[in-house]
C-alpha positions as CSV (number, residue, x, y, z in Angstrom):
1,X,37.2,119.8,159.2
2,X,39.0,122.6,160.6
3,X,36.9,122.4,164.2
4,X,39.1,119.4,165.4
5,X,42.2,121.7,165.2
6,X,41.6,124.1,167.9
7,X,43.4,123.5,171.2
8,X,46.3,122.7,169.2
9,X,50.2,124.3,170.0
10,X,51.6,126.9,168.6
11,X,52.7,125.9,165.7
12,X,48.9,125.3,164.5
13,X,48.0,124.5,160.8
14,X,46.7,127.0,158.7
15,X,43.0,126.0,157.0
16,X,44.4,126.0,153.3
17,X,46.8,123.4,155.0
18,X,43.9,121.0,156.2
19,X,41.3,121.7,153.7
20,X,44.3,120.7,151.0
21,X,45.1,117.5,152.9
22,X,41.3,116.6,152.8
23,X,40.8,117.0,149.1
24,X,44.1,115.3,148.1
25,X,43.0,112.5,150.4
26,X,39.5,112.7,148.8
27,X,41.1,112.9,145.3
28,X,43.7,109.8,146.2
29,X,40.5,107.5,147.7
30,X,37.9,108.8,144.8
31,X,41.1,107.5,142.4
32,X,41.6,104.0,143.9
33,X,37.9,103.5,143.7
34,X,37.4,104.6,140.3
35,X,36.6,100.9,138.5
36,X,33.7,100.0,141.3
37,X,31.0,102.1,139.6
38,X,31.7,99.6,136.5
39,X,30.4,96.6,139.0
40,X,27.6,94.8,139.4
41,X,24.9,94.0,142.1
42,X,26.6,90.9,144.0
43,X,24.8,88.9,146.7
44,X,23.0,90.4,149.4
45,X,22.4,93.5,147.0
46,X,19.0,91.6,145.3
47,X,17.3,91.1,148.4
48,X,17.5,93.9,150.1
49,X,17.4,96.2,146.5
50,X,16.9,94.8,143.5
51,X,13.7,92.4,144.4
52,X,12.7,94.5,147.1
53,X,9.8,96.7,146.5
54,X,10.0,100.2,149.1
55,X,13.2,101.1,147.8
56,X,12.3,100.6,144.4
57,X,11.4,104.3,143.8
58,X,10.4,105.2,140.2
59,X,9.4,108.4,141.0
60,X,10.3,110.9,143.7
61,X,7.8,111.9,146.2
62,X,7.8,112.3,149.8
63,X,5.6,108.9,149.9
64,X,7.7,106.7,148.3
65,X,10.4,108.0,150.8
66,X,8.7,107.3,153.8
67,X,7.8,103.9,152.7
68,X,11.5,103.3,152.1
69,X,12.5,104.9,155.5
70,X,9.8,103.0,157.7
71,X,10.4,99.9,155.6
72,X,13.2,98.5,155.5
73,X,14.6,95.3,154.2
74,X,16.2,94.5,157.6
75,X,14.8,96.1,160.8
76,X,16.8,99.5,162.3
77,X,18.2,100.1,158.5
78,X,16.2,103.0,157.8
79,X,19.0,105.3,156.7
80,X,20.3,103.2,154.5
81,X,17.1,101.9,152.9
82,X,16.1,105.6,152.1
83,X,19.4,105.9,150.3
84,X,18.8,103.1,148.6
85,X,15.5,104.4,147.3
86,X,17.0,107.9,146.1
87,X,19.9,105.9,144.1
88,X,17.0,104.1,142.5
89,X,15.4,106.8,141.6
90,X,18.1,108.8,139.7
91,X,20.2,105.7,138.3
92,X,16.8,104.0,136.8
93,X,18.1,101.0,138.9
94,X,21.3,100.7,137.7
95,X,24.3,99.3,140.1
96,X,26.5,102.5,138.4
97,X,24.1,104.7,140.8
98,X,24.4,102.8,144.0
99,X,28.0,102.0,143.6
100,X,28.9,106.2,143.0
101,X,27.6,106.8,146.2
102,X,29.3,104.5,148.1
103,X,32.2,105.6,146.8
104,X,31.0,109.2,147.9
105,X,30.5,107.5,151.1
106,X,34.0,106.4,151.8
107,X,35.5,109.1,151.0
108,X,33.5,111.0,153.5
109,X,34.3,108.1,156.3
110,X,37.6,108.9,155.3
111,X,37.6,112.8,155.9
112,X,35.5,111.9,159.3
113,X,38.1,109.2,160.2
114,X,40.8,112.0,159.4
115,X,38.9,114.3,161.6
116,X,38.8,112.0,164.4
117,X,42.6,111.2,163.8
118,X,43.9,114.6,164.3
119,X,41.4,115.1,167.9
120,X,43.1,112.0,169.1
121,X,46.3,112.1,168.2
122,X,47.1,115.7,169.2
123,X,46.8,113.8,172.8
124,X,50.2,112.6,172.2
125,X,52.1,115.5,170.7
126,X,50.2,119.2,171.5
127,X,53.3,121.2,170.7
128,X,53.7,120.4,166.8
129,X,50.4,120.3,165.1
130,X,51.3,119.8,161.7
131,X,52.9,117.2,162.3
132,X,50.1,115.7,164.0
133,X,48.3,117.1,161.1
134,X,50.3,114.7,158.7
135,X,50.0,112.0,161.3
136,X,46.3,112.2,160.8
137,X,46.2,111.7,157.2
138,X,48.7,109.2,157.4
139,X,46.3,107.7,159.2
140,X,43.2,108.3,157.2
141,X,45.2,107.4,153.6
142,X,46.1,103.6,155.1
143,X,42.2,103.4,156.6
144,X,40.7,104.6,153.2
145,X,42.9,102.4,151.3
146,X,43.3,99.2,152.8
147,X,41.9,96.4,150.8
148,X,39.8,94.9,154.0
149,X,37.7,97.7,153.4
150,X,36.7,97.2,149.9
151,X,34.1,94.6,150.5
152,X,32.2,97.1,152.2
153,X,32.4,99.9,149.2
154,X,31.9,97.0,146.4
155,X,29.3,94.6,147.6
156,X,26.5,97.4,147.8
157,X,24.0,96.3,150.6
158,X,27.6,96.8,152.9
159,X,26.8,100.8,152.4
160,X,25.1,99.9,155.7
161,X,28.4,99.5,157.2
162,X,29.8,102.5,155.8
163,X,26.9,104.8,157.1
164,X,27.0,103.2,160.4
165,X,31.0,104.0,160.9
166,X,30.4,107.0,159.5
167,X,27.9,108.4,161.8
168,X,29.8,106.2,164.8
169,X,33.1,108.5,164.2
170,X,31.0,112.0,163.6
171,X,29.1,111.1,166.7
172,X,32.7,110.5,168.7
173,X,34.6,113.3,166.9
174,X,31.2,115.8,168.0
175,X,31.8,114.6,171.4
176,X,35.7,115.1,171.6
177,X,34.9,118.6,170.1
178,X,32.7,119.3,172.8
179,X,34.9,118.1,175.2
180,X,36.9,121.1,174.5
181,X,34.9,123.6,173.8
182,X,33.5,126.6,175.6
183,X,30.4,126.2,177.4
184,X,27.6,127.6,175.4
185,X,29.7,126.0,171.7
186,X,29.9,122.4,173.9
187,X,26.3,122.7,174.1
188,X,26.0,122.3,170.1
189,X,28.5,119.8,169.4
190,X,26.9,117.3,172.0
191,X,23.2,117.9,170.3
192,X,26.0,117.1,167.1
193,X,27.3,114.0,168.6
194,X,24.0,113.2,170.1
195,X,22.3,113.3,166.2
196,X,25.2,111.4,164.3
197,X,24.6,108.6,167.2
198,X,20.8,108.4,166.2
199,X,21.5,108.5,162.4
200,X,24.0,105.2,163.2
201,X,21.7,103.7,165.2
202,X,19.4,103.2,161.9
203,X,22.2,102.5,159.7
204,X,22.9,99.0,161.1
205,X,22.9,97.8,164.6
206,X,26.9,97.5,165.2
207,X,26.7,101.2,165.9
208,X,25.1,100.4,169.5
209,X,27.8,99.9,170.5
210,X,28.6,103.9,170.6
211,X,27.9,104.5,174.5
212,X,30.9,102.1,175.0
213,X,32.8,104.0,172.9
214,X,32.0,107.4,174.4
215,X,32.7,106.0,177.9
216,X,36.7,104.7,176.5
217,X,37.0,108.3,174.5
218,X,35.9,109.4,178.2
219,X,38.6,108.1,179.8
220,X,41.1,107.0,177.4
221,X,41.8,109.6,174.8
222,X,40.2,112.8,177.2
223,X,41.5,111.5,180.2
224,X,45.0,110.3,178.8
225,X,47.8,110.9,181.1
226,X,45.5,112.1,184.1
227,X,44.3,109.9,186.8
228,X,41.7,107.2,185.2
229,X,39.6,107.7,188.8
230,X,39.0,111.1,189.9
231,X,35.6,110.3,191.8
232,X,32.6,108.0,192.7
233,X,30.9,109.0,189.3
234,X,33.9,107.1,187.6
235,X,33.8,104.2,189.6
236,X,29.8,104.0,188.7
237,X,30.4,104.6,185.2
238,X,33.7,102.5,184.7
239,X,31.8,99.6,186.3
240,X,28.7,100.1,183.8
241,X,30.4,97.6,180.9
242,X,31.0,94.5,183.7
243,X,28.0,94.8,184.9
244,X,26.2,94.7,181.3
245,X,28.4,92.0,180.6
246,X,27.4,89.7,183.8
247,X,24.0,90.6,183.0
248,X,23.9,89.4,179.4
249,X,25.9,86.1,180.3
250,X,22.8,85.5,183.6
251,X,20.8,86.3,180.6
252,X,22.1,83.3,178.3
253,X,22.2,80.8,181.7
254,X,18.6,81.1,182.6
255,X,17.8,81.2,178.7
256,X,14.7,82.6,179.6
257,X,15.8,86.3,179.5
258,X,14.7,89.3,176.8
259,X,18.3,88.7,174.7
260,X,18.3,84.9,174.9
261,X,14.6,85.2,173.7
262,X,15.7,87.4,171.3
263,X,18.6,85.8,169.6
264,X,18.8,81.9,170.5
265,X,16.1,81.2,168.1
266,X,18.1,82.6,165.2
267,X,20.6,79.7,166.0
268,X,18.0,77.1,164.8
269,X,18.7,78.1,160.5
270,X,22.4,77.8,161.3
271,X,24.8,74.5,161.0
272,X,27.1,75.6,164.1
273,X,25.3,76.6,168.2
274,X,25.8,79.7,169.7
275,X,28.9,78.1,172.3
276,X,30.7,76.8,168.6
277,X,30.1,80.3,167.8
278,X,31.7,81.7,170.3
279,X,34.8,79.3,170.4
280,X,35.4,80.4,166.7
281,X,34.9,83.6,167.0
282,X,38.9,84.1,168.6
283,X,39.6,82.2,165.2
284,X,38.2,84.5,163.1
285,X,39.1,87.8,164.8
286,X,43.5,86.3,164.6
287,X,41.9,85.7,160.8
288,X,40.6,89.5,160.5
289,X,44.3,90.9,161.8
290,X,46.7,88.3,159.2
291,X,44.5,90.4,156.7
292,X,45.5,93.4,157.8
293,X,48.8,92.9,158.3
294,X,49.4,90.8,155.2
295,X,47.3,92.1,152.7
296,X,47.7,90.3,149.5
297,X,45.0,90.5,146.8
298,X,44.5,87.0,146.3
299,X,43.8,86.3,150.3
300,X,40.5,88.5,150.3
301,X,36.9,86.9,149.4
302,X,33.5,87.6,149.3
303,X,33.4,84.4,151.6
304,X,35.6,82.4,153.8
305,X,35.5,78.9,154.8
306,X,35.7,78.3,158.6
307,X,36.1,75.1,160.1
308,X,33.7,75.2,163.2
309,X,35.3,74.8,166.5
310,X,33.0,72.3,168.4
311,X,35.8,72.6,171.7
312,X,39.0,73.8,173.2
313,X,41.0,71.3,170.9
314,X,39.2,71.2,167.8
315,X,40.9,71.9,166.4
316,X,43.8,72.6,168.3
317,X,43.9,76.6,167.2
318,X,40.7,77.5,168.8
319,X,42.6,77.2,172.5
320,X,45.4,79.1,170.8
321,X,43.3,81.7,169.7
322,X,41.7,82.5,172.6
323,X,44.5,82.4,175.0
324,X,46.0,84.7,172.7
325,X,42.8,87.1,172.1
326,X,42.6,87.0,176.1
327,X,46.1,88.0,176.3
328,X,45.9,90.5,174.0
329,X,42.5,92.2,176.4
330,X,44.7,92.0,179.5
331,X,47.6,93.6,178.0
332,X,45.0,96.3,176.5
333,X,43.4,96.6,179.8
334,X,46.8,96.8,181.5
335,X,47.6,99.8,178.8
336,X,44.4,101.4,179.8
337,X,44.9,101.6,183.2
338,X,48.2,103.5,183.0
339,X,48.5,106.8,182.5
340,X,51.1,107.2,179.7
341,X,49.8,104.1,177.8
342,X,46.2,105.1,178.0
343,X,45.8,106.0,174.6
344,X,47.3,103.3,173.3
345,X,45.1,101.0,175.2
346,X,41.8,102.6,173.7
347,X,43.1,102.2,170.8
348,X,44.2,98.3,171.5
349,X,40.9,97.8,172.7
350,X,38.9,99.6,169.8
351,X,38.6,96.7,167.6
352,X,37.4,94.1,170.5
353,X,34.9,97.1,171.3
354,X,33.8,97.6,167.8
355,X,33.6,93.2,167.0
356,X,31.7,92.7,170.3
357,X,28.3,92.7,168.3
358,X,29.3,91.0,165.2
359,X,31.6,88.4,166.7
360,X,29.9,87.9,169.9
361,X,26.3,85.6,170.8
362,X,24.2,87.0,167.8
363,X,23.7,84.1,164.8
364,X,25.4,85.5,162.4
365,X,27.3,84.3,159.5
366,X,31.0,83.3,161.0
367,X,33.0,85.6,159.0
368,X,33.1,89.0,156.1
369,X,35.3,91.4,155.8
370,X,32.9,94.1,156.0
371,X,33.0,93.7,159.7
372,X,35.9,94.9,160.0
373,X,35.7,98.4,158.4
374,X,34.7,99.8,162.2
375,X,37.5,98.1,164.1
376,X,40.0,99.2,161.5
377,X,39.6,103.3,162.0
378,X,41.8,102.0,165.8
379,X,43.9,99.6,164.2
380,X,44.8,102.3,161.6
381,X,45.7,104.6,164.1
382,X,48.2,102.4,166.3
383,X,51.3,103.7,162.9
384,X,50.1,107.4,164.0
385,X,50.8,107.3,167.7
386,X,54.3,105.1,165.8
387,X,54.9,108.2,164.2
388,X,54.7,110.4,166.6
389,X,56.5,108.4,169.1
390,X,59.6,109.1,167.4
391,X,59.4,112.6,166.7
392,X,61.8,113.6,169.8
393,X,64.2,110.9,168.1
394,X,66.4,111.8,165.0
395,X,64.6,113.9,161.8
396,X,65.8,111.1,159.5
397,X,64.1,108.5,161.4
398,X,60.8,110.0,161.1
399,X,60.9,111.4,157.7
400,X,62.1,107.7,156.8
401,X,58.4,106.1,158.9
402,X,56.9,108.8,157.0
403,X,58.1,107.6,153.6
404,X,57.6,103.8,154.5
405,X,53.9,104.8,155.5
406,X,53.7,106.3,151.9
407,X,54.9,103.2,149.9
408,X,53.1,101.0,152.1
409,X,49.8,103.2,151.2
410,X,50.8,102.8,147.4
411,X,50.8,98.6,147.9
412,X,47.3,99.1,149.5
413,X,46.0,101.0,147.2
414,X,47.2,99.1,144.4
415,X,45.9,95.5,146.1
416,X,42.3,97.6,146.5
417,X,42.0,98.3,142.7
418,X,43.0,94.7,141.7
419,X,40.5,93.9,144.0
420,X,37.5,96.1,142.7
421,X,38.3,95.1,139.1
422,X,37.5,91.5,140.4
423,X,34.0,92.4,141.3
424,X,33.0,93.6,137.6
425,X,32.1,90.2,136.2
426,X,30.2,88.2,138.5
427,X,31.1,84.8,136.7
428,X,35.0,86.1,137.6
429,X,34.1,86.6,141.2
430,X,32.4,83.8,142.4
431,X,35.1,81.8,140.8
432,X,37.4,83.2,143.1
433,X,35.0,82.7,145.7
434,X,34.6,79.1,145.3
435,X,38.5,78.5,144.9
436,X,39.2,80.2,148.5
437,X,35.8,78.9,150.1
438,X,35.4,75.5,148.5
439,X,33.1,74.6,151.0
440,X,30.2,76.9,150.8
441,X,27.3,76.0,149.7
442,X,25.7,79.5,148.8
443,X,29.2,80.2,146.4
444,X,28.8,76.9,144.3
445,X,24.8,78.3,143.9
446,X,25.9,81.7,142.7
447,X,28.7,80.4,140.8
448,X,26.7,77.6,139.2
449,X,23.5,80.6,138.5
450,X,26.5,82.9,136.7
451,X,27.8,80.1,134.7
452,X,23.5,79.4,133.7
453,X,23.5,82.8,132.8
454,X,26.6,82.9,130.3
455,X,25.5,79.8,128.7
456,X,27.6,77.7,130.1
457,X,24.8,74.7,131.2
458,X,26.6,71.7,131.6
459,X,29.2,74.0,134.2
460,X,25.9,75.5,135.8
461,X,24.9,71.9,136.4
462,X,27.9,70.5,137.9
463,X,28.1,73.6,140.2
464,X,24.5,73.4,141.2
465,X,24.6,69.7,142.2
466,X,27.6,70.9,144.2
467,X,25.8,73.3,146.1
468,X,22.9,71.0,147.2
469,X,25.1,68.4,148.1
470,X,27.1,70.6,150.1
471,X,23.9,71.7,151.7
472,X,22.0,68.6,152.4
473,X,19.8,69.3,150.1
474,X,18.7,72.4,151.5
475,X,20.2,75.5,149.4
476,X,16.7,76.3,148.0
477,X,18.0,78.6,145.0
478,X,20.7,75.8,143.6
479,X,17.3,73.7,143.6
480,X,15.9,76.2,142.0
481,X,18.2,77.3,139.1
482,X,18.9,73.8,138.5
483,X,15.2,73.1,138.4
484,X,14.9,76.0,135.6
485,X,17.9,74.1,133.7
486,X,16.3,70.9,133.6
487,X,13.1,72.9,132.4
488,X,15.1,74.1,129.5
489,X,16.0,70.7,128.5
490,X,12.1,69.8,128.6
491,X,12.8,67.1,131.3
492,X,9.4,68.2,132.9
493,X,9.6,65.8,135.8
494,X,13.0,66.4,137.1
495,X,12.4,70.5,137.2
496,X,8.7,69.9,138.5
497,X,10.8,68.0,141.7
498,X,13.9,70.4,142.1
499,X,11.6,73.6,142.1
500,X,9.0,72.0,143.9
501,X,11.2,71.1,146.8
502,X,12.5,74.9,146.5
503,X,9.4,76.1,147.1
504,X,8.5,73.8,150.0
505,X,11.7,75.1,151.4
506,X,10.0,78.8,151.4
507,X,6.7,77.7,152.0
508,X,5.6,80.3,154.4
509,X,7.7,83.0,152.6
510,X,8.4,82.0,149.1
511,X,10.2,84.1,146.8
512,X,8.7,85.3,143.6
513,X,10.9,83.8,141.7
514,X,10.3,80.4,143.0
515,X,6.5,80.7,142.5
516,X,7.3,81.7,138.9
517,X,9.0,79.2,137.8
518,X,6.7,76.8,139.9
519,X,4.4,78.5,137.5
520,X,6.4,77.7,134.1
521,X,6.3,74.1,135.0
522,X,2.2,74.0,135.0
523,X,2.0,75.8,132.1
524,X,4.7,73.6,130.1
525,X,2.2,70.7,131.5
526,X,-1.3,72.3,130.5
527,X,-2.2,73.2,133.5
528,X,-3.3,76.2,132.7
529,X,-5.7,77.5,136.2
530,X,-2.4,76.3,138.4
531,X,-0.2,78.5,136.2
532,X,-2.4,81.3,136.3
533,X,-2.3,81.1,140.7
534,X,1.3,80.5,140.9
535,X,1.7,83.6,138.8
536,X,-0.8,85.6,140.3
537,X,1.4,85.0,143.9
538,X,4.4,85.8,142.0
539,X,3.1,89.3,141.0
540,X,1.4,90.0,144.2
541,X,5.1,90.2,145.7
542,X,7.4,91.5,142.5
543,X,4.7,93.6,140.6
544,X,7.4,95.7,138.6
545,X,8.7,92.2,137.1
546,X,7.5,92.1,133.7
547,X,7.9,88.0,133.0
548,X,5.5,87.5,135.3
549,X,2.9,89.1,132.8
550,X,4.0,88.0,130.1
551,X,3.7,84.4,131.6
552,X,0.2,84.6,133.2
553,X,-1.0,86.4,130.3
554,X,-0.2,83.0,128.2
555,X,-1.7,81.1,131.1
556,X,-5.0,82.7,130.7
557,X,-4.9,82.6,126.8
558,X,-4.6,78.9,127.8
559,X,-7.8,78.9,129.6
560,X,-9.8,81.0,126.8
561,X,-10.0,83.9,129.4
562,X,-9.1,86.3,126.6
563,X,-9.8,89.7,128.2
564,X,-7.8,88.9,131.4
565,X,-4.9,87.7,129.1
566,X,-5.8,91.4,127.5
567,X,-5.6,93.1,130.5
568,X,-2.1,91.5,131.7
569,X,-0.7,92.1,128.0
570,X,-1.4,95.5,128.6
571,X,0.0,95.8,132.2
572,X,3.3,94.2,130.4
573,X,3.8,96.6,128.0
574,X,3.0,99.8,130.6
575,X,5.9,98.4,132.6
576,X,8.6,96.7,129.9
577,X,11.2,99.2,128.7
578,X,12.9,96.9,126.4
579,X,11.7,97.7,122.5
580,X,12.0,94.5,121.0
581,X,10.1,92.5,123.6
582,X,7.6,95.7,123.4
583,X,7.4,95.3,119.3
584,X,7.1,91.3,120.6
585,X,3.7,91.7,122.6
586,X,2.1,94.5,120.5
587,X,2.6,92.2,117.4
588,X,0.9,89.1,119.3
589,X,-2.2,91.5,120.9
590,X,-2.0,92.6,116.5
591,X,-2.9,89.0,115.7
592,X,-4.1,87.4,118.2
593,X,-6.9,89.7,118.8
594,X,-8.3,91.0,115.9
595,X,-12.0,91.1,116.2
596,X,-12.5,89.4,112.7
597,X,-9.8,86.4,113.5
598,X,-9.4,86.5,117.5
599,X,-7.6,82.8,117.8
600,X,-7.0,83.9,121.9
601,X,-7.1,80.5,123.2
602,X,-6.8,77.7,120.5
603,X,-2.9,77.6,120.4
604,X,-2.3,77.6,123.6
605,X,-5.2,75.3,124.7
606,X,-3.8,72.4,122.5
């Protein structure tokens, strides 16, 4: 922490100084987070943890960690799928686990993010570093606080957006450092910088965007007040970003190039084309900011709707939107150029830099607020350089920015924690969800599975129908789930339908889930050897999920195959924890197969 301070003024900050600043902001940001270990998994979190195998790690060995590392739920996430395992592992698979280390990782973004504050800001004041010192945690407190960030400590799977910034601002802060430092120390901190960049690199793939970022530290924060072109070198390297830009955009004209190979097939699951994409995207980004600066609790969700833009004029905000995103670039650009205003024109152009993979060609989702815990470390430093900027001005005026950035870090940190409590019931949250995203299909499908869950059918119902007819009939789990309901009622035909058009949905990949339940419908209709198949699919994916036992052990009872329906009785009970469904099955193996009265295979054969 201390490492950043050196080339400093005279009036440098002592190390009790810094390290106190770091553990009060450590104890402020643990504090503000202290409901999320109470929440649940949410979303994304049970396909890429809860039903995923590899990171399922019961016990600890260096072979359940490699296959976590090398197997990710979703390719170049190593890092944080081997986390995921080791959270597994010592929380039994409880979200408390998972959520205590995110929490552990935000405060450490935080501390890095403070780091990287101080190296950058000392750029604009040298001669008072404890002022700069305070800047810097000024800076980190509104970062670590801000309720735009809370998505990606609370919804769990988003830890991969935490790592990635982590390592991102480590990797930047190593390179500052070494751009400082004596010869033979420079030497470590860029084998630092150069580790931190691999470690993001396989934390999620909006860290690639790091050698952009090293070239604008280059020449916006090193070379800040000096002349931006010094030789040919710079002319090569400042050219580097236009020419991978006209590159990529030949790529997407001839359409026959490695990235429009690559990601214009994605574009074929999604309801809007990569140009519709693209014209949003300005939409979004203006979206992203009125966050930011207007940070109420009740404007943040989970999801958001978007109309698409399908032109200039429709609607009419998208040409609004991008004239004012371009005018926003030139401006930065025009900052950039200029000696004085360099810094501030990094730091302008910081959170186009950091959006450029998430709200660029890739098919992605329109809008989360996750995406924006990169771009804000910039944004979070433009009331720093404010700070500092009027230093040279009267005390009084910056003692009163000072306490104005103090009460505004008390509202954010009070709109965070109403926020976090939100995400402890998930019947609660995806209310909220559907009231501010009426429109999505996927929140009506979770609302109406939450609402199944709390026994609340005829609500589940109504919320299910909503999310298929939102959907074209295509949101395969509302099929589902509302499949399952209709199986509860013992209308036979209409589940058999609904979960048989789920599973033709997935019918290359199908969940387990799906196959299970396609499974419960055959056995409620006697179909005993079709059970037993559907079953047998449904373990072959999920074998740590012990209904699927227990139901293809009844299936085989059903068929009179009595030691196979043995054999899966006994495979339940080695994995279920839960007493009284153990007490359940022993009871049933008690009586139904007793050598002097085995009845395996009459009941359920009838």
């Amino acid at each position: 922490m201390t490492g950043w301070v050196t080339g400093y003024g005279s009036s440098k900050p002592g190390a009790l100084q810094v390290a106190g600043l770091a553990v009060l902001l450590a104890a402020i940001v643990t504090l503000v987070y202290s409901e999320a270990p109470a929440n649940q998994f949410h979303f994304d979190d049970f396909h890429n943890i809860v039903d995923y195998g590899p990171v399922r790690m019961e016990r600890l060995s260096s072979e359940a960690l490699l296959d976590a590392f090398n197997n990710p739920k979703l390719e170049h996430r190593n890092v944080p799928s081997l986390s995921f395992a080791l959270d597994w592992w010592r929380g039994g698979g409880e979200a408390r686990a998972f959520l205590q280390t995110n929490v552990l990782l935000h405060v450490l973004t935080a501390l890095a993010v403070f780091a990287f504050a101080g190296q950058v800001l000392r750029r604009v004041n040298n001669d008072d570093a404890r002022t700069v010192l305070l800047a810097a945690f000024g800076v980190a407190l509104l970062w670590a606080v801000h309720p735009i960030n809370s998505q990606a400590v609370n919804l769990i799977v988003q830890r991969m957006a935490i790592l990635a910034t982590l390592f991102v601002v480590l990797s930047l802060s190593c390179y500052l450092a070494a751009r400082s430092a004596d010869s033979p120390r420079s030497i470590a901190w860029y084998v630092a910088a150069g580790l931190f960049a691999v470690l993001g690199a396989f934390s999620k793939q909006n860290a690639w965007i790091l050698p952009l970022l090293v070239l604008a530290i280059e020449y916006g924060v090193v070379r800040h007040g000096q002349v931006l072109v010094q030789d040919r070198q710079d002319v090569f390297l400042l050219a580097l970003p236009l020419v991978a830009a006209a590159l990529i955009i030949l790529d997407f004209a001839l359409g026959t190039g490695p990235i429009s190979s690559r990601f214009l097939p994605g574009y074929e699951i999604r309801e809007f084309s990569m140009g519709e994409r693209l014209l949003t995207q300005p939409r979004v980004i203006f979206f992203y900011v009125s966050l930011v600066l207007w940070p109420l609790p009740g404007r943040f969700s989970l999801e958001h709707d978007f109309a698409i833009s399908t032109s200039l004029i429709m609607p009419p905000s998208t040409v609004v939107a991008l004239l004012g995103l371009s005018i926003l670039l030139l401006a930065a650009l025009y900052l950039f150029v200029r000696p004085r205003t360099r810094l501030l024109g990094f730091l302008l152009l910081w959170p186009a830099m950091t959006l450029a993979i998430e709200s660029s060609f890739i098919p992605l989702e329109l809008a989360f607020e996750h995406r924006m815990y990169m771009p804000m470390v910039g944004l979070a430093m433009l009331p720093g350089i404010g700070w500092l900027a009027i230093l040279d001005r009267r005390s009084w005026l910056s003692k009163g920015y000072a306490a104005a950035v103090v009460a505004i870090a008390l509202g954010l940190a009070i709109a965070t924690a109403q926020r976090t409590k939100l995400w402890h019931e998930p019947l609660t949250l995806y209310t909220d969800v559907v009231g501010k995203a009426p429109n999505s299909s996927r929140a009506w499908g979770n609302l109406g599975m939450y609402r199944y869950l709390s026994g609340d059918q005829a609500g589940a119902m109504a919320a299910l129908e909503k999310s298929i007819e939102l959907s074209g009939g295509k949101d395969k789990r509302a099929l589902e789930h509302l499949g399952v309901i209709h199986l509860d009622l013992g209308d036979l035909e209409r589940a058999e339908t609904l979960i048989d058009r789920a599973y033709r949905l997935q019918w290359e990949n199908p969940e387990p889930s799906v196959l299970n339940h396609m499974g419960e419908v055959q056995l409620a209709r006697a179909r005993h050897a079709s059970a037993a198949r559907f079953f047998d699919q449904a373990i072959r994916i999920a074998p740590w999920k012990t209904a699927y036992y227990w139901n293809i052990a009844l299936a085989y009872e059903g068929l009179a195959s009595c030691s196979m329906a043995l054999q899966y009785w006994r495979k339940y009970l080695d994995l279920e924890k839960d007493p009284d469904s153990r007490r359940q099955v022993e009871q049933h193996i008690a009586e139904t197969y007793r050598p002097e009265t085995n009845t395996c295979g009459q009941a359920n054969s009838q």
